[in-house]
Every structure is written in structure tokens, then in C-alpha cells.
N, C-alpha and C positions, 0 to 999 in steps of 0.2 A: 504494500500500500504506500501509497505517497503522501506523504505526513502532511498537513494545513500548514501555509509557511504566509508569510509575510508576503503581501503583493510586491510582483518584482524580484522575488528573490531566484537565486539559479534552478532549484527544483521545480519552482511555479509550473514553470512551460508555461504561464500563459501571464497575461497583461490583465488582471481584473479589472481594472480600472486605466480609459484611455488619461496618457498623460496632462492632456491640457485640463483633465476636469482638476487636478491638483496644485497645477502652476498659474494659472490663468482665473485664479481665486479674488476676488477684490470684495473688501469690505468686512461684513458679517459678523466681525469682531468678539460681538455681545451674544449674538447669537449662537456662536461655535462654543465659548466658553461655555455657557448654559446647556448645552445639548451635551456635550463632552462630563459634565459634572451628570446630569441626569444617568449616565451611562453606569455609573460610577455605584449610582443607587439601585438604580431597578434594570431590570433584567428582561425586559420589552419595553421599546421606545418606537413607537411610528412617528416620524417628519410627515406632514399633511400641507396640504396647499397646492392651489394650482397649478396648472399646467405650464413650464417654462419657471416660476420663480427658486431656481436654485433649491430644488431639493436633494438630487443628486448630490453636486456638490457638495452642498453645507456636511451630509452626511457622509459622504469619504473623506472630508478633516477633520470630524468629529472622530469618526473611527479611528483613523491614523494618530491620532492623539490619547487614545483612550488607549490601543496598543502598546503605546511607547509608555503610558506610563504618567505622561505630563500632566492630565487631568485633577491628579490627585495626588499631592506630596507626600499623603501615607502608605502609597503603592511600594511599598519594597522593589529595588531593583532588580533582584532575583524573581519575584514573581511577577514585574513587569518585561520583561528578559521573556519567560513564557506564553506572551498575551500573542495572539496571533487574531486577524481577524482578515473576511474576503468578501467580495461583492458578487452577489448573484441576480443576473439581470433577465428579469422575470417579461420583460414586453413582447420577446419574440415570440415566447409560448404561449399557444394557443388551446391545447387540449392539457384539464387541470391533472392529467395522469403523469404530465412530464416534471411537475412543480419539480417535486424529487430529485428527479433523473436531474436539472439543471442545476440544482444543489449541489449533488454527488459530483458532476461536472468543472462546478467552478472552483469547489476543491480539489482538483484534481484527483480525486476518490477512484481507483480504479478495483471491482469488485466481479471476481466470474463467476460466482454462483447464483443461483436459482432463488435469493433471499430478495424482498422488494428493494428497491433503493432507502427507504426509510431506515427498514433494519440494517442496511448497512450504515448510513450515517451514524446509528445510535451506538452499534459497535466501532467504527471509526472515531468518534469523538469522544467517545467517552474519557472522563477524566481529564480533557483537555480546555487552557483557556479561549473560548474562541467566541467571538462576534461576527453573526452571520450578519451581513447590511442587503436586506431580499428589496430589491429597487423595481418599482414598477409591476406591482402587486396585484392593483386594485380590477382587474379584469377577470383576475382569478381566488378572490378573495375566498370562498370557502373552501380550495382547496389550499391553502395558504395557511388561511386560520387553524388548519386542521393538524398540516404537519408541524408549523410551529408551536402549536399546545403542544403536539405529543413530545418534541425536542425537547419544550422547555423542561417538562415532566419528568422524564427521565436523564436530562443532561443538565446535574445543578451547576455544572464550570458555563453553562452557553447563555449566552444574550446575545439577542436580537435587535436588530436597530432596522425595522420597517420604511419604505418610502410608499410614497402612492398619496391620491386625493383621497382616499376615503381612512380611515380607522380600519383595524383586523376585527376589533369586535370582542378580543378576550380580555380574559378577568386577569388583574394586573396590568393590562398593557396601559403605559404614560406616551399623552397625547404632546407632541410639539409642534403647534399651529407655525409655520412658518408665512411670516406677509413678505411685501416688497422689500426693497433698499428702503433705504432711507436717501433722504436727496440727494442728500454732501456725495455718499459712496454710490449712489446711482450715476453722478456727474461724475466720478473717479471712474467706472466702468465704461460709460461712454468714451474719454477718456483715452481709454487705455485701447479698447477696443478700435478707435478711428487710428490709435498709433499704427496697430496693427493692417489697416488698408493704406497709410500712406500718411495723409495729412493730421498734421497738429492740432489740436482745439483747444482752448482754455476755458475758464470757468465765465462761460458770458449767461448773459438774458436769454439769450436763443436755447442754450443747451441745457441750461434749467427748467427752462418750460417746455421743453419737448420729453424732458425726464418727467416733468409733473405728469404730461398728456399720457405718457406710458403707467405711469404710476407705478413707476422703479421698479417695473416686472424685468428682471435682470437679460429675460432671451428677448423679447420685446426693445429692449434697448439697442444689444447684440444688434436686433438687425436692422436696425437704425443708423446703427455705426458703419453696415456693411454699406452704405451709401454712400456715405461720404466723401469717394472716389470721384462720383459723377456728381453731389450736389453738395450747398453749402450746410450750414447747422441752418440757418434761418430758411433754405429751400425746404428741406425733408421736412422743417416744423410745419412750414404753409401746406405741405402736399399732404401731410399725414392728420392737420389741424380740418380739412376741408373735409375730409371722409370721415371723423369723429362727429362733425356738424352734421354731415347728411344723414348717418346714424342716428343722431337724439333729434331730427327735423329742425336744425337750426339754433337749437339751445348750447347751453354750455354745460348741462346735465353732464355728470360722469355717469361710463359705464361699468356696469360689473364688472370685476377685476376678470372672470372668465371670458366675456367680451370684449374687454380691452386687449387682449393678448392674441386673439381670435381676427381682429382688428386689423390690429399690427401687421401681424403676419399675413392675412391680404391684401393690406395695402403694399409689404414688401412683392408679393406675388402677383399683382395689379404692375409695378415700377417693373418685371421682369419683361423683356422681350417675349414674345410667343413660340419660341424656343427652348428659351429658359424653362417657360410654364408648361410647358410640353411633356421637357423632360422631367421637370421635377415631379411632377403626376406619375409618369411611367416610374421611377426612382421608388415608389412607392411601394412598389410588389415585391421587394426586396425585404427580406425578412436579417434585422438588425445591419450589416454590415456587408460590403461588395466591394467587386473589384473594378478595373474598367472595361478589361475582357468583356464580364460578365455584362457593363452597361451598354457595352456597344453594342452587341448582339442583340438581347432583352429589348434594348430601347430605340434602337434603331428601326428607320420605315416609314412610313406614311408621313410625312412631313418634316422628319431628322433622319437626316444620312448618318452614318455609321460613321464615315470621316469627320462629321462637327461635333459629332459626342464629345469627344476630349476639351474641346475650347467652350463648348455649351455646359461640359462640367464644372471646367476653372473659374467658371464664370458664377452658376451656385457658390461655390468652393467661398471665392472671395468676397461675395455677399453673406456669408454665414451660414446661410441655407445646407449646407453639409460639412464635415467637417473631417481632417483628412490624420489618419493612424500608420504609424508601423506594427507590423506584425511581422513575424516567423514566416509568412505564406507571401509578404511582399507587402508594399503600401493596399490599405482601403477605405472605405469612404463611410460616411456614417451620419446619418439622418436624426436628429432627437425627433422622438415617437409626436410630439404634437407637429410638428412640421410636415412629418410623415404621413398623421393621420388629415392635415391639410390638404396636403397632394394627393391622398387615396379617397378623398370626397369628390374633388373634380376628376380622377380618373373614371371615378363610375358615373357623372355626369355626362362624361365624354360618352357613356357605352361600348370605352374598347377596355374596359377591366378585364374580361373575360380573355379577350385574346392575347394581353399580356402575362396574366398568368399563366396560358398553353406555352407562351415563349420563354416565360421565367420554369418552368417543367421542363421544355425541352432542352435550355441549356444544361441543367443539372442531372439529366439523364445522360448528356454527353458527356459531362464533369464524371459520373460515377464509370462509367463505360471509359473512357479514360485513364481515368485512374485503375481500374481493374486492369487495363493492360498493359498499364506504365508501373505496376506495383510488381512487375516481373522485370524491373532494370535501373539502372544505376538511379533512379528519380525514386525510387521506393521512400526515402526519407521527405522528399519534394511533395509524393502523395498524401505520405499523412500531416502532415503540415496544414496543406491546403484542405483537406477531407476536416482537422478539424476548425480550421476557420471558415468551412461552409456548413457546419453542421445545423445549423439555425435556416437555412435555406435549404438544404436536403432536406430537413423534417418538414417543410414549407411545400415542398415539390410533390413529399412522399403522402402527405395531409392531402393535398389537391386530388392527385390520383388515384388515392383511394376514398374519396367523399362524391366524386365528381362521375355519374353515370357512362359507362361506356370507356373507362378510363383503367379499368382495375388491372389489364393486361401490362397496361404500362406501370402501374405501380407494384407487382410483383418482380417485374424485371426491375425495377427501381431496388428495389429491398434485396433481392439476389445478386444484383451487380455490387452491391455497397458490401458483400462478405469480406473484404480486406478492411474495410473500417469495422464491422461490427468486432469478428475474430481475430484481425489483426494487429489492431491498435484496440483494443481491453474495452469494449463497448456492446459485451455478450448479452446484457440484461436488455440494451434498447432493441438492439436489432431482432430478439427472440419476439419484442413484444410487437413490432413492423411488419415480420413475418409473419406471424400466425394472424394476422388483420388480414394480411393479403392474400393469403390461399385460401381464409373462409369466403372470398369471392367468388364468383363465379367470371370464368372468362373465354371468351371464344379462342385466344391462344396458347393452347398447351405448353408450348414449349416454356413460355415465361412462371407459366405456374410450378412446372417441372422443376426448371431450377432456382425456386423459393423453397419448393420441397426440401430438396437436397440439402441447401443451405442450411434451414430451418433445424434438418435433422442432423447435422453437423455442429449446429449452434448446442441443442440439447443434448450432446455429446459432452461436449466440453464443457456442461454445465452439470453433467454428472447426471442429468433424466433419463438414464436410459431408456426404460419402456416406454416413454410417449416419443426419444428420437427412435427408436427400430422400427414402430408402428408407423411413423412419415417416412421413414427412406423406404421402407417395405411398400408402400402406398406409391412411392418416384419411382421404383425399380419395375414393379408392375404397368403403372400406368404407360413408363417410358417403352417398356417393352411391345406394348399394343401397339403406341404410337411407331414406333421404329424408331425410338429416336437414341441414338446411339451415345451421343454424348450422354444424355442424362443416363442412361441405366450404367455408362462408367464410372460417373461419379455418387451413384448410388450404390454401387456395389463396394468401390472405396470407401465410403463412412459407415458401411456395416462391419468390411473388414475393420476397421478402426474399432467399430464400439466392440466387437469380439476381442481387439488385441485390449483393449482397457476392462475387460471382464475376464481376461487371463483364459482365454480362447487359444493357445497359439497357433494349433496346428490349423484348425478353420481360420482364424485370419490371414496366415500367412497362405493362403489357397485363394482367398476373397483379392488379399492384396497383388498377389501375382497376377492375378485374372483383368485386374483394375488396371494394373501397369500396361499389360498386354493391349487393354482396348484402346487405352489411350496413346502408344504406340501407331497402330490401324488406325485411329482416327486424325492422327497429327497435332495430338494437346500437349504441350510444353508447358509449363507454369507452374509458380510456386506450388499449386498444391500439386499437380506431377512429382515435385520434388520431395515435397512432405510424403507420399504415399512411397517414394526408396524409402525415405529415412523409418519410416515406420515398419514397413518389409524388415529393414535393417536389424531394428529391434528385437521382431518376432525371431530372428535368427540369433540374435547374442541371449536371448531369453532361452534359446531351446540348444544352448551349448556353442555355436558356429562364431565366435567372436571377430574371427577374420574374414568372414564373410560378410559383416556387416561394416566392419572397415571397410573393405573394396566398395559395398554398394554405397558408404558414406563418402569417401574419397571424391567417387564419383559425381554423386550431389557436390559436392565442396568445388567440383571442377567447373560443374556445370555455372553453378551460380557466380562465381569467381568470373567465369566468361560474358555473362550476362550482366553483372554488378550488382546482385543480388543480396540481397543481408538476411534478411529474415528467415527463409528457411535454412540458409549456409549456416545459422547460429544452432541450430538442432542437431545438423550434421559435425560442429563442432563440437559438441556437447558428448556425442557418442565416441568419438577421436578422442576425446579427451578420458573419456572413461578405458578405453583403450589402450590408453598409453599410464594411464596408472595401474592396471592392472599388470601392465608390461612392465611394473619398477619405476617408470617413469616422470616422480611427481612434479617437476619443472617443466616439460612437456605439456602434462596435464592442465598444468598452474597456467600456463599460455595462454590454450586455448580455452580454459573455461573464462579467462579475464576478456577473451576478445567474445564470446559467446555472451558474456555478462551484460558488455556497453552496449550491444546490438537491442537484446533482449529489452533491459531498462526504456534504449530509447523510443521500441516503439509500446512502452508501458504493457510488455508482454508479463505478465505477474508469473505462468508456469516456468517458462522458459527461466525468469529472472532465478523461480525459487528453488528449482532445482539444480542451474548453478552457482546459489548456494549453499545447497547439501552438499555438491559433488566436493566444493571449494573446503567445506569443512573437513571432508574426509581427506583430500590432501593435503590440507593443513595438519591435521595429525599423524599425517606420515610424516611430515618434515620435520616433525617433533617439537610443534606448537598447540597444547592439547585444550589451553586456557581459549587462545586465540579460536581452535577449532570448535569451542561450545561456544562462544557469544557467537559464532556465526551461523552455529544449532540454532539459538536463542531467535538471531535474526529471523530463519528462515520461519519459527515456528507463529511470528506475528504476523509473517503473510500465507500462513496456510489457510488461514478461515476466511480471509478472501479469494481462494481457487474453490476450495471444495476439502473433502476430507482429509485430513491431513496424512501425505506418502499414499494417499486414496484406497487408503485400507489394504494395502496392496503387497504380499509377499514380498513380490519383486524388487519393490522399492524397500520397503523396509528394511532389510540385512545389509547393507550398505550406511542406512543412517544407525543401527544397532552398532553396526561395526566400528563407527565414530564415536560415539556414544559408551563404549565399553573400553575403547582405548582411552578416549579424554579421562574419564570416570576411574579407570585405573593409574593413571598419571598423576589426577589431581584429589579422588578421595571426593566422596559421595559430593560434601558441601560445598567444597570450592567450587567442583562440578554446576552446580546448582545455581551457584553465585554469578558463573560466567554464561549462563544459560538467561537469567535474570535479567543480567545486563545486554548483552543482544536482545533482546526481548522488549525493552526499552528505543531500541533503536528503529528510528522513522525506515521507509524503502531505501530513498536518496542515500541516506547515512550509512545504512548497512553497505549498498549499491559500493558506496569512497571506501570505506575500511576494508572491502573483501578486496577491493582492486589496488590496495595499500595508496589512496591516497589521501587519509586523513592523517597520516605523518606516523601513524602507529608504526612502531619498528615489528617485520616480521621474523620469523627465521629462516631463514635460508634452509632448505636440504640439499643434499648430495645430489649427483646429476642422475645417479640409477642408488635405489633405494630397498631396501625388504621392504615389504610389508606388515605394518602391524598385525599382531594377530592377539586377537578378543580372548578374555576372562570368558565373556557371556557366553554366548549363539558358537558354538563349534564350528567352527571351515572344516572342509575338506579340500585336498588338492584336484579333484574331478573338473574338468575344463565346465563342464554342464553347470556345476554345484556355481562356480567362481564366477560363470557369464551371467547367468540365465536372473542374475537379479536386479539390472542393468534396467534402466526409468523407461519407464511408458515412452509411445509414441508421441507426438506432437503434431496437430494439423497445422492447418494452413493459421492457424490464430494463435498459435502457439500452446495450448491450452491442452491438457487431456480432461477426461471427467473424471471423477469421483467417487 
């Protein structure tokens, strides 16, 4: 599992919060201190208030202050040192079954088993200090309310810091009404904001009364400022002063502060060119964050070329209207939801709503179909990257196509193509629940149902189900079989053999797997899971005594992938090389390639792959004759086993391997110390474990000899029989890394 860390930090992998909402702060003074001390006290806070007046904001430098510690001078540095806290941005989700999952998400929570997201959060955080900030709530308010009771319930370290216009609604929760700026720091944001388009302004008549006319709504200002370019303080006042008149029939009446905001914002979209206004409509069917690929395509057509996209975006861009991020997956673009929901009122006035979102579908079905075939070459790390900064627009795409009549074929293929995101970057629990929506459809094209099947029962593989995955591939294999359809009865016959070699089947799976390799041969399939169906063959042979024989067949993965730039299954194939070569005396060898098996694994948050080499890494650590070192890395391994599934999956195989580490550490060090270094791995987040096994938290290791004995165990008797010595050698591993349980 990947420990809650601090936004920004190296583990994160992601950016919870884009940078300008942290630097581009002005004002609020009174307000931050007050929110930050409330925090301090109670243990549910929702910020309330309109649409556009800085609640965001105000609330991720409350958080980050509450974090550090500053809030409260009687915070002990040591348990402000512990405070971690993340933002989870609740606007893109639309169905309240994902609240969770987007939780689980922005903690970077990665969980394979078959437990809801819920129960994984409650086992994940537990004991830990954290401040969730759920931003953008209020659309899904009873399913929100729901799981933050239960969180708070049983997580006494957790508080919650809510955004959204309305209240959660539960018992305890403290309300923080947020209003406008105040003037002074409304005119300091104006301000600061025209610095940023160019031109200077100071503290005049003009820029005070055009701050009064906003009524210090802080985005309302924003985009006031973004004018400034083409007009003066006292232009924008007259042009924005004459549409507030025509609104109250000529009085000087103010209006609601949700009107005034409402206002603003088209009067800025009124001042756009019919271009501008175009795209910003189209810009709309984007769910939270895009690229420009994606806008040019999407939004291209009937009155904007696909060549003016770029200068019709810079052009939003520098009026405020969107606002521009780095990420891991490249620069993107980002809408705040009322601007958004602006532009998605006149796109359905338009009456082309509809056909932009068959366009925003069909690029993200090319997005998944691409990455499925670029997830077999040196771009594999490029894939998941991008896979997870569109994941908010894949569930957008995968929503449509299965909501939208006549559509269900495409979103079964939809759900099937994305099996490198669900199994291979640690996202078992979404995709189980994608899939089973999409085959309860009915659809005129087999084939795509076909390989949702597969997938599905692949998915509930590695999630340790077996009897409900044999009954869906049993269902792919048949139905594929009617159809003729070659491919799928191959890769259904492959996940039976799998779930056979995971139910300690060998001689039937390694019959299933062979058979599997063969079609896919006859039909021309090459692809990571090609490779994963050797490595697993591979297995069934060092299981049933042939240890050299599944070197050659791993070798050969390792060759194949090595040619292609592959990582993800070559870390499996290392993983048996590596067991191979300790068993041969070897443990520096070993120690190689389980380090280079390790970084692959981690990075693409594969938890089996990670946790097994961890086991293997302990047990070569106790040949080198570090027995302390090889139980905290027991200890590690044994906090990410209830995120895969049963821990060594109840499984012979595996077992005498970790007994065997286990009985030398334990005779080295004597039951307690034993226990103690178990304790302390056990303590250790993924990331941290991940640096110590690969020695780079500065922990001195020990070195072993180049060829080595082998320990041999107090406990569990060895025998010298090649069968006895291979045949307990780790499950297979699919294409997701993952076996079941």
C-alpha cells in the first residue's frame, strides 16, 4: 500500500492540488486563521458559499497549515511531523458509487481485493493522522454524508474538512459560511491578477467600484482582470455596469450574490468572440481536466477548425476562462466547475450536446485502444501516466456508453480495452465493477462482449473469486466457441489455465496453458499477456520439479520484452530468474534482479509483483547473513498482504520459502528480537519499504559472498529432491501482475 503523504511529496505520484490554487492566494487573512483553528477542534468542518468565492482555496491553506502544525502552538512537533492531509475532488463524479473509489484514489490507496473501497480506506487509515478536504461535494451529498459518518466513526485520528454550497447534514459537522473579499483585498486581487495579463492598475475609483459591482466574488473578479488586455479599469466597469442595469430594469438594486457571479461570467462570455464561445461550450464535455490533442479532435468542426483550436485556447487561457497545469502525462487545461457548468448550458442550447459527447467517446475509445497497444512497448510507463490522468474522462466515456441506448457494444469494448489500466496499474476493484455493468447488457456485437468476459474473469482471478471468474470464462470459452471466434476462446482458455495454476492444478494448467500459447501462436497474438501466459507455463514447470525449464521459457520472455521495451511482464520473468539463481547459491544475482523486478513493479503500483519481491528479497537477505534486516522486510511484506488477498494465498507453494526465512531469521535472532524486526517492517509505509529493500534509505546492508550455501531451517525439513526444492516457487502472475487468493 502506498502510505497518505503530504501533497507533493515523491510517493504522491500525483499533484492533489493544482499549484496556483496555493500560490496565487491573496487576502483571507482572518478567515484562514479561523478555519485552521476550527480544525484544531472538531473533526468535521464544511466551507459553504457560493459558487466561485474561494472555497477551494481558502481550504487547501487551511489544510496545509493544520498539517504543519502552525494552527496550534500546542501541537507537539512530533505529532505535527505525523499530520498528513489530501484533497479529493468530488465534481467529476457523477455516479455516488464512485465517492469511495475517488477517495481511495487520491490517496493513492492501491487495494486488489474483493473488499469495497470503504473497507479499504478504514483499514488503510487507520491509526493514522489525516485530513481528508472532499471538495465539490454537494451533487452527491448522501452519498458523501454516508461515507464520511462511517470514516469518522471508526477513524478517531480522521477529520474532515468539506467544500460544496450546501452542508453534509451530520451530527457534529461545524459550519464555515464563507462570503466575499473584503474590498481592500478584493482590489489587491484585481491587482495582482491584471499583473498577470500585462498591464498595471492601482488603487483608483474605477477598480473599486467595479470590485463593489462584483461584490468581491474572488472568480468574478478573476475574470475581470482577464480583460484588461483589451480594455481599460473604467471600460470593463461601463460594459459590465450596463448588463447589471439591464438585469434589475435600470435600478441600482444588487443582485444575489449567486446572480452576480452568474452575471459576470456572461458578461465575460458575451466580451468572447464567437469562437471563443464556441469552444468554451464544447470544452464542457470534458470531465475535470484535458489535453489539446484531446480539444482539437472533440472540439473541432462545424465552425472551428482543428488548426484555430490552439490560438482559440490561448485565448480562454488568458482571459481566465481555463486555466493551464503540469502533470506527469504532459501540460492540461482545467475549467473550475461553475465556468464549466456555464459553457454546458449553452452547449445544450446549441443542440449539439449530444454529438459532442459521441466525439468526446470516440476519442477515449481510441485513447484506450491505444494504449492497449502501446502498453506492449517502450511507452508502457507513457501509458499509465496518461491512463491515469484521463481516468475522470474514461469513466465519462464508459458512463455514456453504457447509459446511452444502442451504445452498450461500444462500452464493453470500452471496459475490455482498458484491462492494462484496471490489472495493470492496481485499479482491480473499478474495473470489476465496469465490467460486470457491461456484459449485463445486451448487444448485437459478440465479439466486444466476448472480450469483457475474459477480462472480467481475469479480473476475478486476481481478486481471488474464483467460482464466479471460472463460471464467466466458462461462459467466453463456450460462447467464443459457437461464435468461431478464435481469439477469444484463446484467451479464455488462458485464464482458466491461470485460475487452475492459482488452485495448485499443475498438471491441468500447464495443459490449459500450453494449449493457450499454441492458439495464440496460429493466430498471431504477441502481447504482454502472451508473455505472462510463458511466465506462468514457466511456473507450473518449476512447481512440478523442471527449474531449468522454466528459466529457458523465462529467459525467453526476458528476451522478448527486452526487444520490444517492455517492463511489466519482463519484471515477473525476473522475478523467477531471480529465484533461480538463489536456489543456484547465487544470492547477489538474485539481489539484482529482484531490485530491478522491484522499481518496475512499484512503479506501475503493481502490489503482487511489489510483494513478492519482497518475500523473495527477505529470503536473500538471510542468506547473506542479515536475519534482522530479512524480518523487517517479512514485517514489510506482511502490511501489504491484506491489500492483494490472503496472505502467500494460502498457498503451499509459497509458503516454505517464507517459513524458510522465517526459521533462519528466528534462529539467528531468538523468538523476540525476531518479532521486534517483524514489528518494525510492519510499521513501514509501500514507498519506504519499496527504498530500504532496494538499500536506498542509507541502511547499511550486508554484503554476501558471490556463490553462497544455503541456509537450512530449524522448522519445515528440506530435502535435497530437485521437485521438493523447485516446486515451491510463487504463483503465476497475469497481465496485472496480481495472482488470486
Amino acid at each position: 500500500m502506498r502510505g497518505p503523504q503530504r501533497p507533493g511529496s515523491p510517493d504522491d505520484g500525483r499533484q492533489p492540488l493544482e499549484l496556483t490554487e496555493l500560490t496565487a492566494f491573496v487576502g483571507r487573512s482572518s478567515e484562514l486563521a479561523e478555519l485552521a483553528g476550527m480544525l484544531e477542534t472538531a473533526r468535521l468542518v464544511t466551507v459553504t458559499g457560493v459558487g466561485g468565492v474561494g472555497k477551494s482555496r481558502l481550504a487547501a491553506r487551511a489544510a496545509a497549515r493544520w498539517a504543519s502544525g502552525d494552527a496550534s502552538r500546542e501541537v507537539p512537533a512530533a505529532r505535527a511531523e505525523s499530520r498528513a492531509w489530501v484533497r479529493v475532488e468530488l465534481a467529476a463524479v457523477r455516479d455516488p458509487q464512485f465517492v469511495a473509489y475517488a477517495v481511495v484514489e487520491a490517496l493513492g490507496l492501491t487495494d486488489h481485493t474483493t473488499r469495497e473501497p470503504a473497507e479499504t480506506l478504514l483499514a488503510q487509515l487507520a491509526g493514522r493522522r489525516m485530513l481528508l478536504v472532499l471538495d465539490g461535494f454537494e451533487h452527491l451529498v448522501e452519498a458523501g454524508a454516508e461515507l464520511v459518518a462511517e470514516l469518522l466513526r471508526r477513524l478517531p485520528e480522521l477529520r474532515v474538512l468539506a467544500v460544496g454550497r450546501r452542508p453534509l447534514g451530520l451530527t457534529g459537522e461545524r459550519l464555515f459560511p464563507l462570503g466575499p473579499l473584503a474590498e481592500d483585498e478584493a482590489v489587491e486581487l484585481f491587482a495582482d491578477r491584471a499583473l498577470q495579463h500585462g498591464p498595471e492598475v492601482g488603487d483608483c475609483p474605477e477598480v473599486r467600484e467595479l470590485c463593489r459591482r462584483l461584490e468581491g466574488i474572488p472568480l468574478a473578479v478573476e475574470l475581470a482582470a482577464g480583460r484588461l488586455r483589451a480594455l481599460s479599469p473604467a471600460q470593463v466597469l461601463q460594459r459590465l455596469d450596463d448588463r447589471f442595469r439591464l438585469l434589475t430594469g435600470g435600478g441600482r438594486d444588487a443582485l444575489p450574490r449567486h446572480q452576480t457571479l452568474r452575471t459576470a461570467i456572461g458578461w465575460s462570455h458575451e466580451l468572447c468572440t464567437p469562437a471563443e464561445r464556441l469552444l468554451w461550450a464544447r470544452l464542457s464535455v470534458f470531465a475535470r481536466t484535458f489535453d489539446l490533442e484531446a480539444a482539437e479532435y472533440v472540439c473541432s468542426g462545424d465552425g472551428l477548425d482543428a488548426e484555430d483550436v490552439l490560438d482559440v485556447l490561448s485565448e480562454l487561457l488568458a482571459q481566465s476562462v481555463l486555466s493551464r497545469e503540469e502533470t506527469p502525462a504532459g501540460p492540461r487545461y482545467r475549467m473550475l466547475d461553475t465556468v464549466r457548468d456555464y459553457g454546458a448550458d449553452w452547449l445544450e442550447a446549441t443542440g449539439d450536446a449530444a454529438r459532442l459527447r459521441r466525439r468526446h467517446r470516440d476519442w477515449f475509445l481510441g485513447l484506450a485502444t491505444w494504449g492497449e497497444l502501446d502498453w506492449f512497448s517502450p511507452r508502457q510507463r507513457e501509458v499509465a501516466a496518461r491512463v491515469d490522468a484521463e481516468l475522470p474522462n474514461l469513466r465519462a466515456a464508459l458512463e455514456f456508453c453504457l447509459t446511452e441506448p444502442e451504445e452498450a457494444h461500444l462500452g464493453q469494448y470500452l471496459a475490455g480495452s482498458l484491462w492494462f489500466c484496471w490489472v495493470g496499474c492496481g485499479r482491480l476493484s473499478e474495473g470489476r465493477r465496469w465490467l460486470e455493468r457491461s456484459v449485463e447488457l445486451d448487444s448485437e456485437y459478440e465479439q466486444s462482449r466476448l472480450k469483457a468476459l475474459w477480462v472480467l474473469g481475469y479480473v476475478a482471478i486476481l481478486q481471488g473469486d474464483t467460482v464466479p471468474a471460472l463460471g464467466t470464462l466458462r461462459e467466453c470459452r463456450e460462447q467464443a466457441e459457437g461464435a468461431g471466434d478464435a481469439t477469444a476462446v484463446a484467451y479464455a482458455e488462458h485464464r482458466i489455465g491461470c485460475l487452475a495454476l492459482v488452485t495448485d492444478d499443475m498438471a491441468r494448467a500447464e495443459t490449459l496453458l500450453r494449449s493457450a500459447l499454441e492458439r495464440y501462436q496460429e493466430i498471431g497474438e504477441l502481447n504482454s499477456n502472451v508473455l505472462m501466459g510463458q511466465v506462468e507455463l514457466a511456473m507450473t514447470r518449476a512447481f512440478q520439479g523442471d527449474l531449468a525449464d522454466a528459466v529457458r521459457l523465462c529467459e525467453d520472455v526476458r528476451r522478448v520484452c527486452e526487444d520490444h521495451g517492455e517492463r511489466w511482464a519482463r519484471s515477473y520473468a525476473l522475478y523467477v530468474l531471480a529465484y533461480a539463481a538463489w536456489q543456484d547459491g547465487d544470492p547477489v544475482r538474485a539481489r539484482e534482479l529482484l531490485a530491478d523486478c522491484l522499481v518496475n513493479a512499484h512503479a506501475f503500483h503493481d502490489l503482487l509483483g511489489s510483494v513478492l519481491a519482497l518475500e523473495l528479497l527477505a529470503l536473500v537477505t538471510a542468506t547473506q547473513g542479515d536475519p534482522a534486516e530479512a524480518a523487517v522486510l517479512q514485517g514489510a511484506a506482511s502490511r501489504i498482504w491484506p491489500s492483494v488477498g490472503l496472505p502467500l494465498f494460502g498457498s503451499a507453494y509459497f509458503n516454505v520459502p517464507h517459513e524458510l526465512c522465517e526459521a533462519t531469521a528466528r534462529e539467528a535472532l531468538g523468538d523476540a528480537r525476531y518479532e521486534e524486526c517483524v514489528r518494525e517492517g510492519g510499521r513501514l509505509d509501500r514507498a519506504t519499504a519499496v527504498s530500504r529493500a532496494l538499500g536506498q534509505d542509507g541502511v547499511r546492508r550486508t554484503a554476501g559472498a558471490r556463490r553462497t550455501a544455503r541456509p537450512a531451517p530449524t522448522g519445515p525439513q528440506r530435502t535435497n529432491r530437485p521437485e521438493t526444492q523447485t516446486r515451491r516457487l510463487a504463483r503465476p502472475a497475469g497481465p496485472g501482475g496480481e495472482t488470486a487468493g
